[in-house]
VOPAGU-2260 file (C-alpha; in pm, 1 decimal, decimal comma):
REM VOPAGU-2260
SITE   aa  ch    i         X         Y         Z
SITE  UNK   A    0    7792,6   10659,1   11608,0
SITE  UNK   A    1    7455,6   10562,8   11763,2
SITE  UNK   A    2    7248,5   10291,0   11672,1
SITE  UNK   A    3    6946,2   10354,8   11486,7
SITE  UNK   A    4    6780,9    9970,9   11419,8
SITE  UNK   A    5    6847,1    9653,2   11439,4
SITE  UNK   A    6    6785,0    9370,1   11146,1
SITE  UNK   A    7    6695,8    9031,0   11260,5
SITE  UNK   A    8    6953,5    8799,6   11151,3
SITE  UNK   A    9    6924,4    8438,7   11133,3
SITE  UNK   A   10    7254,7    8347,6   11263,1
SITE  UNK   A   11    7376,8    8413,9   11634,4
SITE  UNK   A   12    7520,2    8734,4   11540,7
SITE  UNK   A   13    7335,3    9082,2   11576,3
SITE  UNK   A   14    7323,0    9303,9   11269,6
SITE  UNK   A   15    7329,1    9695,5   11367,6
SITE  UNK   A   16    7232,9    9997,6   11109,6
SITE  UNK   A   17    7459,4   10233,9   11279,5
SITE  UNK   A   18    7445,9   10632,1   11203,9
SITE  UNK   A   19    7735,2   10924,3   11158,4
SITE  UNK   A   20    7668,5   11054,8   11520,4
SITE  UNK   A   21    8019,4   11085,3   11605,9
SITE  UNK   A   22    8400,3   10995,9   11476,7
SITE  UNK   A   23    8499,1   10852,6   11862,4
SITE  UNK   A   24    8285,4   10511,5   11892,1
SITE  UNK   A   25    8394,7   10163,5   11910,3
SITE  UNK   A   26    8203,8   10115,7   11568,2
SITE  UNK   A   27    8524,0   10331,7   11402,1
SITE  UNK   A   28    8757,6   10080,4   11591,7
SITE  UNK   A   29    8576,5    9761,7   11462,4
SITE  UNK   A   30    8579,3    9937,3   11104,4
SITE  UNK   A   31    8885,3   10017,1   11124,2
SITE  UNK   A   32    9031,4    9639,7   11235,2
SITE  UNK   A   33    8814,2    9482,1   10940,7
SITE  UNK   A   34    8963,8    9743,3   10691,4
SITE  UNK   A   35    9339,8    9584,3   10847,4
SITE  UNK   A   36    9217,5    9245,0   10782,4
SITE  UNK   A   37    9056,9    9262,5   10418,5
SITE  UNK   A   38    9315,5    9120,1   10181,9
SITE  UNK   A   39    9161,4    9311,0    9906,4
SITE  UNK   A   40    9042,2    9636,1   10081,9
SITE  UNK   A   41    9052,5    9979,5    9846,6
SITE  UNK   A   42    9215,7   10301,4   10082,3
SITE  UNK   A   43    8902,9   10482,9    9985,5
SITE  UNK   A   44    8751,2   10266,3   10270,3
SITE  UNK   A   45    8958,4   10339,5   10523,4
SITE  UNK   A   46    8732,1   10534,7   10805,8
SITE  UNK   A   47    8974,1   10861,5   10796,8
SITE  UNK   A   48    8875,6   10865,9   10422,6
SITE  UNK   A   49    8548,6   10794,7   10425,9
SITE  UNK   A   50    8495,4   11037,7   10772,6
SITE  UNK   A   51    8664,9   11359,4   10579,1
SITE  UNK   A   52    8472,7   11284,7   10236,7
SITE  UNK   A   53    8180,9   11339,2   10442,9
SITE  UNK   A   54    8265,6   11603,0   10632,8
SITE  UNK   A   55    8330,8   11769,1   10294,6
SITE  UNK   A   56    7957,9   11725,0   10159,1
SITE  UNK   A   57    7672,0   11967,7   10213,2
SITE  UNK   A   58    7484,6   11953,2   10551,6
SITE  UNK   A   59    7131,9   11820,5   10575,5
SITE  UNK   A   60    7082,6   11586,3   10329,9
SITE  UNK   A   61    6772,5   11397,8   10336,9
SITE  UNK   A   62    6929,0   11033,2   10319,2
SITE  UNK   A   63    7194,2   10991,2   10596,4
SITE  UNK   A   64    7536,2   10774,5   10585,2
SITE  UNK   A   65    7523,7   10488,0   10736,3
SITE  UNK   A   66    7758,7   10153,4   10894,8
SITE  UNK   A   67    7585,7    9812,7   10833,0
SITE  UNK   A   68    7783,3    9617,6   11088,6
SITE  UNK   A   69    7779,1    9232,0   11153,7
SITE  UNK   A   70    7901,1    9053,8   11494,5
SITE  UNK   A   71    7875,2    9021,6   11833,1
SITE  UNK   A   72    7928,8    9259,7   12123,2
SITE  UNK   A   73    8294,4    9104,6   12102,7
SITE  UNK   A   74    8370,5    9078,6   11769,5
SITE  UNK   A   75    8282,6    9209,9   11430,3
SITE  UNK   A   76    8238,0    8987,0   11108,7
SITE  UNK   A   77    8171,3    9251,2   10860,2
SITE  UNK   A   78    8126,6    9576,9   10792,6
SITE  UNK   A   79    7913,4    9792,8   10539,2
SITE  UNK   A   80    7930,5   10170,4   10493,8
SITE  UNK   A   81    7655,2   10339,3   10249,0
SITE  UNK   A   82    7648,6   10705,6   10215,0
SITE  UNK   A   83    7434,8   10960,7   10028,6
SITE  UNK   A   84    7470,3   10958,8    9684,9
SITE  UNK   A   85    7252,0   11202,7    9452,7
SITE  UNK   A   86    7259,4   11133,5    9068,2
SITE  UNK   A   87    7063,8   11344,0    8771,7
SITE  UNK   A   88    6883,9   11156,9    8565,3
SITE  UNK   A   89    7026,7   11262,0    8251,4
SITE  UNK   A   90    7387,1   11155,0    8356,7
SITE  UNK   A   91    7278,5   10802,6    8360,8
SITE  UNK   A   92    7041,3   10798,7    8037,5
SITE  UNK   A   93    6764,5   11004,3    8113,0
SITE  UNK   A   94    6624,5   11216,9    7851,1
SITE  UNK   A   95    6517,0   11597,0    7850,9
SITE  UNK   A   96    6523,6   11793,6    8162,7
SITE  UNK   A   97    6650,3   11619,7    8468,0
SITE  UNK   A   98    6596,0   11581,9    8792,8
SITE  UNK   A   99    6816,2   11432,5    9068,3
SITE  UNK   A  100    6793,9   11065,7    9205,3
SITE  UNK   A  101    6911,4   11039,5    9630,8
SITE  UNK   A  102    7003,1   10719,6    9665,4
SITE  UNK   A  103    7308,4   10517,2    9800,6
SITE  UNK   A  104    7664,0   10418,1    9777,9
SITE  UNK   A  105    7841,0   10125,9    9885,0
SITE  UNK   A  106    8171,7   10281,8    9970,0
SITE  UNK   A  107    8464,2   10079,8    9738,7
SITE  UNK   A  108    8211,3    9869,5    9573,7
SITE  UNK   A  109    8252,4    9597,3    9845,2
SITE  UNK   A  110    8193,0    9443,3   10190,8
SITE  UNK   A  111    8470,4    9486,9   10440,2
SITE  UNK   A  112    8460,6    9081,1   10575,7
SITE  UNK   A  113    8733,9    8831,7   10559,0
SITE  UNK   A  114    8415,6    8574,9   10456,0
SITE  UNK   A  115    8377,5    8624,7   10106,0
SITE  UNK   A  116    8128,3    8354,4   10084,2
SITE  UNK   A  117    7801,1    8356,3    9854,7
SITE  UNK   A  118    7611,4    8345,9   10179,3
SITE  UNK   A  119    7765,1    8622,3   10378,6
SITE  UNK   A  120    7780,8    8831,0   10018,3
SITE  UNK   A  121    7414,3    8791,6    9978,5
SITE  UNK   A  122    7296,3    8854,6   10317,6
SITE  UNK   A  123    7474,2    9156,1   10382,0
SITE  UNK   A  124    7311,9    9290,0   10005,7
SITE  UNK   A  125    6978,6    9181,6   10115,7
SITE  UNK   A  126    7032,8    9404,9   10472,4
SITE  UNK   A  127    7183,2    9654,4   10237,4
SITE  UNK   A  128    6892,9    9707,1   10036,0
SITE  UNK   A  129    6640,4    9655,8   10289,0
SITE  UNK   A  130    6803,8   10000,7   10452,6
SITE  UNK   A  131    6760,7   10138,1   10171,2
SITE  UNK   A  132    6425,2   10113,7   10089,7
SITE  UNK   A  133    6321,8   10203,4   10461,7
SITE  UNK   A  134    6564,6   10552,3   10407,2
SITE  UNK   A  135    6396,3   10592,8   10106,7
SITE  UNK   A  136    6643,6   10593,9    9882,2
SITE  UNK   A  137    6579,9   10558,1    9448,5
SITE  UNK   A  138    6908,5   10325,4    9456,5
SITE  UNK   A  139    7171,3   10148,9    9573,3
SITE  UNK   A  140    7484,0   10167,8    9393,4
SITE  UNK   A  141    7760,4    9974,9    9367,5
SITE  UNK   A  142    8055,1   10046,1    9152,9
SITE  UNK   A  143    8291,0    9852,6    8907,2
SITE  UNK   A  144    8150,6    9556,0    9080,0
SITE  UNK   A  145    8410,9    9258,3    8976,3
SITE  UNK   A  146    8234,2    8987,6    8727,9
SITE  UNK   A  147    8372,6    8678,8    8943,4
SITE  UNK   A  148    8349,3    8800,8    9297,2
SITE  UNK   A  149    8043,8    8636,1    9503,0
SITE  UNK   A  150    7843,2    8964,5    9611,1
SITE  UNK   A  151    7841,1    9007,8    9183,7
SITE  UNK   A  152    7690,5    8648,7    9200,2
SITE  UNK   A  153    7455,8    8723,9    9474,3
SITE  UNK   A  154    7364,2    9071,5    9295,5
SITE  UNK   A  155    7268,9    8897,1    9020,5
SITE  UNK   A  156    7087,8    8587,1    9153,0
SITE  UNK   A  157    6701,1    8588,1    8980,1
SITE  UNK   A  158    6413,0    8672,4    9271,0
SITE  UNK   A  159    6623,7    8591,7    9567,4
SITE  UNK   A  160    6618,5    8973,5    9678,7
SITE  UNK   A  161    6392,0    9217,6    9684,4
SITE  UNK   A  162    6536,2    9479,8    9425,6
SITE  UNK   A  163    6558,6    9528,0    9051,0
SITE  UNK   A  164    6875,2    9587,4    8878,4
SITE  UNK   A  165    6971,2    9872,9    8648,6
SITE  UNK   A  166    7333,6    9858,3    8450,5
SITE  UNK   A  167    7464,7   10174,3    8527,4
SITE  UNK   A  168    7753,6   10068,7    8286,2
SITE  UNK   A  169    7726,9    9759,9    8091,5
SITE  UNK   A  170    7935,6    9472,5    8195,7
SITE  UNK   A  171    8316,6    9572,8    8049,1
SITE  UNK   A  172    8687,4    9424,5    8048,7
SITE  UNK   A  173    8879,5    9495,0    8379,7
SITE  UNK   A  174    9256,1    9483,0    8276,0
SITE  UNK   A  175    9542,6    9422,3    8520,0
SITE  UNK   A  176    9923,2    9341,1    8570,8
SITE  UNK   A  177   10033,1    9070,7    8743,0
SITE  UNK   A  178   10402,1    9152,4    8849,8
SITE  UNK   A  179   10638,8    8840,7    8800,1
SITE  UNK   A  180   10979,0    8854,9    9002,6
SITE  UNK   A  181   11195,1    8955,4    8751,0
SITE  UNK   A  182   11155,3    9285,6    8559,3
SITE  UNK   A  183   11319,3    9176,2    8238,3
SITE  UNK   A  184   11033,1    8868,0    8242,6
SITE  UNK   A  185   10747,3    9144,6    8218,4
SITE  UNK   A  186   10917,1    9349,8    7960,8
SITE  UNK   A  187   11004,0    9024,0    7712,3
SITE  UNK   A  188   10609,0    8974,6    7658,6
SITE  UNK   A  189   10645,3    9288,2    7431,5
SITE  UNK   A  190   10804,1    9213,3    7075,8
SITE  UNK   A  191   11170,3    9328,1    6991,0
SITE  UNK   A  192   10986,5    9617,8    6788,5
SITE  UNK   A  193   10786,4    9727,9    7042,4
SITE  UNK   A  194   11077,3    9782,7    7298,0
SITE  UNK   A  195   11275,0    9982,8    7030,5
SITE  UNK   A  196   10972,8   10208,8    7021,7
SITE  UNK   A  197   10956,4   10230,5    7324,8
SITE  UNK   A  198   11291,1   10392,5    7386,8
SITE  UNK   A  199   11241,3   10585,9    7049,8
SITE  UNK   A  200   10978,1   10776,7    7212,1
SITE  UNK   A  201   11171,7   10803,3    7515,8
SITE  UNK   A  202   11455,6   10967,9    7321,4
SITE  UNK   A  203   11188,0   11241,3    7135,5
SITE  UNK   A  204   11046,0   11329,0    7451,1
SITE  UNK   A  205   11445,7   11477,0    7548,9
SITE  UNK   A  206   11461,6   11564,5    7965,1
SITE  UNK   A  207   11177,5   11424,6    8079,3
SITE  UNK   A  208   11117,0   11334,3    8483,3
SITE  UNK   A  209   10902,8   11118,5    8644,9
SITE  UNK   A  210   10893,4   11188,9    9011,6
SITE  UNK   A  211   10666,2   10957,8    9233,0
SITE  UNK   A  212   10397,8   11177,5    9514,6
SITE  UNK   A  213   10385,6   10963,4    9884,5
SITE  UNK   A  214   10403,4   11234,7   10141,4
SITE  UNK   A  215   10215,6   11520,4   10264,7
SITE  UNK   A  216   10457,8   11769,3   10184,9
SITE  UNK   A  217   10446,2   11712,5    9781,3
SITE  UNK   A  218   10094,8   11746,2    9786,4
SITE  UNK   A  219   10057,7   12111,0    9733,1
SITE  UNK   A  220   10324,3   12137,7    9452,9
SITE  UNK   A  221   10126,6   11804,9    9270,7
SITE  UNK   A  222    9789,3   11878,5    9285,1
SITE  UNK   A  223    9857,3   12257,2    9150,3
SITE  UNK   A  224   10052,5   12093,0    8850,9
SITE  UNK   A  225    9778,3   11854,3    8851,3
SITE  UNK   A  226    9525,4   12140,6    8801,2
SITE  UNK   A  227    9711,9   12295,6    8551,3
SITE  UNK   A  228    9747,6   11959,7    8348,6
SITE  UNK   A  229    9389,6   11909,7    8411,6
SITE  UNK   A  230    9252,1   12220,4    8224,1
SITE  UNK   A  231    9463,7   12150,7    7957,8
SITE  UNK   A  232    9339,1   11821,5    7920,0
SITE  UNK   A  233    9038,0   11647,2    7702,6
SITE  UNK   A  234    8945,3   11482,4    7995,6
SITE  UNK   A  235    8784,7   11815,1    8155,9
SITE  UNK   A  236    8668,1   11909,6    7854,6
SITE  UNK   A  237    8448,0   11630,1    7843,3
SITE  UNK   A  238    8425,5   11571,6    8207,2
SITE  UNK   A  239    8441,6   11869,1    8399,7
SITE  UNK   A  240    8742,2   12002,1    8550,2
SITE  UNK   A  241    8881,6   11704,7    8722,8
SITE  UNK   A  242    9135,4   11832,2    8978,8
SITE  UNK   A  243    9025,8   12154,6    9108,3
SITE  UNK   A  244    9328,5   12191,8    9401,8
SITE  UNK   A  245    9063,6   12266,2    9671,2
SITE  UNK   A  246    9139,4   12184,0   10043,0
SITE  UNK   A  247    8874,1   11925,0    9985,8
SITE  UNK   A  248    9149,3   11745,0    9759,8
SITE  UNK   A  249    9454,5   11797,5    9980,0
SITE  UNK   A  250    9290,3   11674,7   10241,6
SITE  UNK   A  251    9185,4   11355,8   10118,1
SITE  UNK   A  252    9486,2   11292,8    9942,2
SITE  UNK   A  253    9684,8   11363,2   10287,9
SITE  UNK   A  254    9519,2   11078,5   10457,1
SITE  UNK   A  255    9593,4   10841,9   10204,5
SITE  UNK   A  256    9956,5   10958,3   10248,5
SITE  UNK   A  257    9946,0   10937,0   10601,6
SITE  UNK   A  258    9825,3   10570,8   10640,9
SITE  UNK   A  259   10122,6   10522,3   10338,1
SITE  UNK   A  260    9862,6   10438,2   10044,2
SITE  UNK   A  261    9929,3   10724,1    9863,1
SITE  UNK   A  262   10163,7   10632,5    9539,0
SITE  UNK   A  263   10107,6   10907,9    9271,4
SITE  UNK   A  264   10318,8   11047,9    8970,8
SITE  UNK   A  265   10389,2   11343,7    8780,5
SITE  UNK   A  266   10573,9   11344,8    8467,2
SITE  UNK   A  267   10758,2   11688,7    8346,5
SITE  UNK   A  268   10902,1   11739,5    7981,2
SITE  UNK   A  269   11145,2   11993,8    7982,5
SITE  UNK   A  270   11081,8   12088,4    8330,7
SITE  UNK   A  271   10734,7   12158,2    8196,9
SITE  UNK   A  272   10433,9   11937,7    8416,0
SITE  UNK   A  273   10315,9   11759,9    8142,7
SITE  UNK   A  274   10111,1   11435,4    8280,6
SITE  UNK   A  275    9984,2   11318,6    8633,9
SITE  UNK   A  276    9816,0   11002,6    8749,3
SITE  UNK   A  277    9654,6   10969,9    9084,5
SITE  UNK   A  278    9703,7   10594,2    9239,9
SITE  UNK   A  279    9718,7   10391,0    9555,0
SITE  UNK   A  280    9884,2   10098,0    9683,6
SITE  UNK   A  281    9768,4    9878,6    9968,2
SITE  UNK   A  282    9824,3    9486,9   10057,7
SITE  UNK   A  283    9987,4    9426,2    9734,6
SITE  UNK   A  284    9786,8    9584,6    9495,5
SITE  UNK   A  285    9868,2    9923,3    9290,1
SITE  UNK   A  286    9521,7   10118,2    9185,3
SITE  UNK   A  287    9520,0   10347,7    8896,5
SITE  UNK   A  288    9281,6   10604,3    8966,5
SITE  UNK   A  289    9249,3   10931,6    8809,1
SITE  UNK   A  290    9538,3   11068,7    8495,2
SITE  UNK   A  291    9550,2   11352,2    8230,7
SITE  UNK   A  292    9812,2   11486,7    8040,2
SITE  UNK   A  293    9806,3   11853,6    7869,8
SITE  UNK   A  294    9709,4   11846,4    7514,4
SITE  UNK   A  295   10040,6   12043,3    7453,1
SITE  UNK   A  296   10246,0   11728,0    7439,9
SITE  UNK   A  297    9984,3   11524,1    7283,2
SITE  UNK   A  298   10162,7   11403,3    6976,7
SITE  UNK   A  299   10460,4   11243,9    7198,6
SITE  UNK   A  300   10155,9   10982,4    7345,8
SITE  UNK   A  301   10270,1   11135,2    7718,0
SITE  UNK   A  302   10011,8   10877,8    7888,1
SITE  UNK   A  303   10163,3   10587,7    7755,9
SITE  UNK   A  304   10496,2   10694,8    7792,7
SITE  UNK   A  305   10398,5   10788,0    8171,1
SITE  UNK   A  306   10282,4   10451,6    8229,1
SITE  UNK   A  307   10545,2   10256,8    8093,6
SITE  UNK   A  308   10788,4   10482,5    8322,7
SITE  UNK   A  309   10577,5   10434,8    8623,2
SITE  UNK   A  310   10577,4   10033,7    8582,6
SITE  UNK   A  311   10962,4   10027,8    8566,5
SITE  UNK   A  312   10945,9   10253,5    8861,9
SITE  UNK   A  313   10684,6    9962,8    9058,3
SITE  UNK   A  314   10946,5    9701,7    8947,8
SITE  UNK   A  315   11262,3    9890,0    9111,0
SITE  UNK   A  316   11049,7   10050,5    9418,3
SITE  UNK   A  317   10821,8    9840,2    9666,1
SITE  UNK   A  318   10690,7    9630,1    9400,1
SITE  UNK   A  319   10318,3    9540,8    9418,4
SITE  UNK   A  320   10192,3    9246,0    9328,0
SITE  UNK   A  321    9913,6    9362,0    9056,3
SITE  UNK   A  322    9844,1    9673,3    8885,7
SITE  UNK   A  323    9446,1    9753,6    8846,4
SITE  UNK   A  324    9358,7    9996,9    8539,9
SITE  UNK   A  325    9017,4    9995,1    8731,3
SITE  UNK   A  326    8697,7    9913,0    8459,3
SITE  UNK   A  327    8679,6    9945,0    8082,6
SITE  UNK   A  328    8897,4    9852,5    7798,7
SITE  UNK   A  329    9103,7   10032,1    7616,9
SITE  UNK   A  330    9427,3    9943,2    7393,2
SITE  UNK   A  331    9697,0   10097,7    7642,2
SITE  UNK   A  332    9545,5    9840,7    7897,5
SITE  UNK   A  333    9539,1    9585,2    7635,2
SITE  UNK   A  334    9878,4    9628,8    7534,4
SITE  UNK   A  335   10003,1    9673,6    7888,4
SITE  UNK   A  336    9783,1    9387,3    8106,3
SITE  UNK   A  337    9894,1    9062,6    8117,7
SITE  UNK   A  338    9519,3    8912,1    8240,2
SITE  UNK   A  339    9194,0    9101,4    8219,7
SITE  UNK   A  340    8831,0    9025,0    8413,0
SITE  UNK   A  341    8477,2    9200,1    8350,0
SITE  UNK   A  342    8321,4    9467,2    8602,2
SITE  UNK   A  343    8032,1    9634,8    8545,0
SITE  UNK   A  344    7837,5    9925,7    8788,5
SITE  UNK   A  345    7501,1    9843,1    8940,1
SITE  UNK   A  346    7201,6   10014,0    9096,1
SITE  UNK   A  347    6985,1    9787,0    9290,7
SITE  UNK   A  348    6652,0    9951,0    9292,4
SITE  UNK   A  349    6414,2    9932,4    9593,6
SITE  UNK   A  350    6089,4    9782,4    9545,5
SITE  UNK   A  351    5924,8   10089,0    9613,4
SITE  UNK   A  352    5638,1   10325,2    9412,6
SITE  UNK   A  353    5954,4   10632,4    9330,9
SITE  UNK   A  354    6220,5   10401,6    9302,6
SITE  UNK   A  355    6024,8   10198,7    9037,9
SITE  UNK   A  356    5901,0   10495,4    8869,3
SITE  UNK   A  357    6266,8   10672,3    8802,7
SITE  UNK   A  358    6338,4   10310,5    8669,4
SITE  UNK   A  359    6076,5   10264,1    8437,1
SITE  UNK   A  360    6185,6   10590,7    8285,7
SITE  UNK   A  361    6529,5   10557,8    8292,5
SITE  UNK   A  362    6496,9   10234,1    8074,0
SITE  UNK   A  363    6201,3   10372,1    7869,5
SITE  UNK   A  364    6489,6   10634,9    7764,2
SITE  UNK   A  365    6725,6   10394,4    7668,0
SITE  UNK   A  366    6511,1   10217,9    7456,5
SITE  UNK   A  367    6462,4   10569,5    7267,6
SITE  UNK   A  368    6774,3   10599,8    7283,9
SITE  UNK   A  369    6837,6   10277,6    7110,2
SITE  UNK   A  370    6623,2   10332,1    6830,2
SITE  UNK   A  371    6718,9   10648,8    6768,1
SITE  UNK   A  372    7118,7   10517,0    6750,9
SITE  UNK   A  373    6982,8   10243,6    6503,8
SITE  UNK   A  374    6839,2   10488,0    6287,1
SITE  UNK   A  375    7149,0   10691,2    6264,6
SITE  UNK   A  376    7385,3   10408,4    6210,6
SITE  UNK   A  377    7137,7   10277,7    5906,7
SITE  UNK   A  378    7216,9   10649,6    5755,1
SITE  UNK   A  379    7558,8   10629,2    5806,8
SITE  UNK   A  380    7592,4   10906,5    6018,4
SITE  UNK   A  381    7730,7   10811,0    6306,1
SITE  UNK   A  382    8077,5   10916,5    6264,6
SITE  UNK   A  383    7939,2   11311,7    6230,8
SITE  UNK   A  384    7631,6   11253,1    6501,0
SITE  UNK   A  385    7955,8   11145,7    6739,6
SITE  UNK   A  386    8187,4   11479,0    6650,9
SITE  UNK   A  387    7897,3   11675,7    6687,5
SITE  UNK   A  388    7801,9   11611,8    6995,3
SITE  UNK   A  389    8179,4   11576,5    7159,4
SITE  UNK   A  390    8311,3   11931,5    6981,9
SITE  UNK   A  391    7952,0   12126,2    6934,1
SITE  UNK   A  392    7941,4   12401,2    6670,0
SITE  UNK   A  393    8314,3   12402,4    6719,0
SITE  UNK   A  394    8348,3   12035,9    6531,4
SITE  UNK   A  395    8538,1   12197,2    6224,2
SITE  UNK   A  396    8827,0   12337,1    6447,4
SITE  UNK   A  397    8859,1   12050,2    6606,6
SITE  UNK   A  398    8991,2   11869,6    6330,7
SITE  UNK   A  399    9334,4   12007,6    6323,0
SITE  UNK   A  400    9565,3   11801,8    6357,0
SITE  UNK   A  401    9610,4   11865,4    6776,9
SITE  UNK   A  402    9284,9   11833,0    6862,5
SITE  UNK   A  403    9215,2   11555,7    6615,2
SITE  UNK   A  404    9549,3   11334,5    6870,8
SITE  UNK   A  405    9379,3   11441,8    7171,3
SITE  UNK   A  406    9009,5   11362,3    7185,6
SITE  UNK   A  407    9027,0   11114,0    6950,0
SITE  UNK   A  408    9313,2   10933,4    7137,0
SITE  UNK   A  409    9470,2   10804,0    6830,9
SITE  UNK   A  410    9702,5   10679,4    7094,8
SITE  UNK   A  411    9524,7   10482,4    7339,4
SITE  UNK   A  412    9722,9   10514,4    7594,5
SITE  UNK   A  413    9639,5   10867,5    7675,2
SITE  UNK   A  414    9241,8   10776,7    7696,4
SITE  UNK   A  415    9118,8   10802,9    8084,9
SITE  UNK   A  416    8816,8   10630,6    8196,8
SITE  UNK   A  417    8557,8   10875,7    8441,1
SITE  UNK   A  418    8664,9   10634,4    8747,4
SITE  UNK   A  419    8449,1   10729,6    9062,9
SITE  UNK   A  420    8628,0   10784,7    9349,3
């Protein structure tokens, strides 16, 4: 890395905009340290991840990645790492033909700093955002940004910093486990009824295997079930094909195995791949990241039954401590959290001429938008407006009784929120 500017700082630290010059710099090593000292670090911060994922990305893009790094020749206090993130506007609202947005992306939603304090939070934003006006970036984006964490508090403070806000995703529930000591304590919040369907389903399902992904040499037989599952599944039907079993994704996936974050599962029925779920775990906490299940095996609710294996599994294996369905509600996570927060994803907008001017659009389209959803609702359409524009001219087919299970995830479980990476 080589430094590109300095920010004045009004504390007796220096504050350094480094650049992706190189992967052999001290920077790495002071990133790296922080990353060992965060209680609440995610493994897609870790600089091996972050290094490949860029590596992976086009060359030449007109925003570069940079480390926002606080401390003093001996020490560092915190570190930031934004890289290029480019967004169409019709993904996020926009109406009619769209064009694409370069802004930024503050990797794992967070500040690598053992001083979580309102101050640090907000100063560190402020820097953030005051790169990325200068790089000329439409936004700066921060995901599934936690509700009661201070840099949510200091994102959200009225005309302290010079950005606007734009709710990427409205503020939602955040749903997690917290593991008690004894297995038998978790399982006795359910109701005697519950339990016996539980191991009702467990008994339709016949042979089914649950075998848990940590090391480099399962990857390639998981991620080509994985792809398999995938374009089988609702999820890339709505989404895109979600696991595409590129070297891009064994590579990334190795690392995490290699540091020993990597804690994935795939679930067979009758030998058959049936469901996957990509996860993490790291200083305590399990992350649930990425599942699908083939619509084959929709009717025996495979997500559900997937997670409720995998939880026994976290009880009798290196338990964690909590269990993060990442952002958004749903009833699986209702039924299976024992304590829930809210998150919600940002863009902080520079105060600049394009910035402002993608943002004035973007919310003149949601007010359309709005209207136009009013209207429909006042008709009583919105049931058929909805089918329509999930199944297309094929909405009549998909109301057998297959496809009816699987998009409309008549059991919860098996819905799958679009969590970035």
């Amino acid at each position: 890395m080589t430094m590109t500017e300095q920010l004045p700082s009004p504390t007796t630290t220096r504050r350094e905009i480094l650049a992706f010059a190189t992967d052999h710099d001290r920077a790495i090593s002071d990133w790296a340290a922080l990353f060992d000292r965060d209680p609440v670090a995610n493994p897609y911060q870790h600089p091996d991840y972050v290094l490949a994922e860029l590596r992976s990305k086009p060359i030449g893009r007109a925003i570069h990645p940079v480390v926002l790094r606080d401390g003093s020749e001996q020490e560092c206090d915190a570190i930031g790492v934004l890289v290029p993130k480019t967004i169409r506007t019709n993904q996020v609202g926009g109406i009619g033909p769209g064009w694409s947005l370069q802004g930024l992306r503050l990797v794992g939603g967070s500040f690598l700093t053992a001083d979580q304090s309102l101050e640090t939070q907000s100063s560190l934003l402020s820097a953030a955002v005051a790169h990325s006006a200068k790089a000329g970036a439409d936004f700066l984006l921060i995901e599934d940004l936690d509700e009661q964490s201070n840099l949510s508090h200091a994102a959200l403070m009225p005309g302290v910093h010079n950005f606007q806000r734009f709710p990427v995703r409205e503020i939602q529930a955040r749903w997690r486990i917290d593991f008690p000591e004894n297995e038998q304590d978790y399982w006795n919040r359910f109701s005697g009824r519950t339990r016996y369907a539980f191991r009702t389903r467990l008994k339709k399902i016949g042979a089914m295997e649950l075998e848990r992904i940590t090391t480099v040499e399962q990857l390639p037989a998981f991620l080509a079930a994985a792809h398999e599952i995938s374009k089988q599944s609702w999820q890339s039907r709505q989404f895109g094909l979600r696991i595409k079993n590129d070297e891009t994704e064994k590579q990334l996936l190795s690392i995490l195995a290699q540091h020993g974050f990597l804690r994935s599962y795939l679930m067979r029925i009758e030998g058959k791949p049936a469901a996957f779920a990509i996860c993490h775990q790291h200083a305590g906490g399990f992350r649930y990241e990425e599942i699908a299940y083939c619509a084959e095996f929709s009717l025996l609710s495979p997500g559900e039954t997937m997670l409720q294996q995998i939880i026994v599994d976290l009880f009798q294996h290196q338990k964690p401590n909590w269990f993060d369905f990442g952002g958004g509600d749903a009833e699986y996570k209702r039924k299976f959290g024992t304590n829930s927060g809210r998150s919600q994803t940002l863009w902080l907008v520079p105060r600049t001429w394009r910035a402002g001017s993608a943002l004035s659009y973007l919310n003149t389209c949601r007010s359309v938008r709005s209207s136009v959803r009013s209207a429909i609702d006042a008709c009583g359409l919105s049931t058929k407006v909805r089918q329509w524009l999930r199944y297309g001219h094929h909405s009549a087919q998909a109301a057998t009784p297959a496809a009816s299970t699987t998009a409309n995830s008549v059991d919860q479980a098996d819905s799958s929120d679009q969590i970035g990476r």
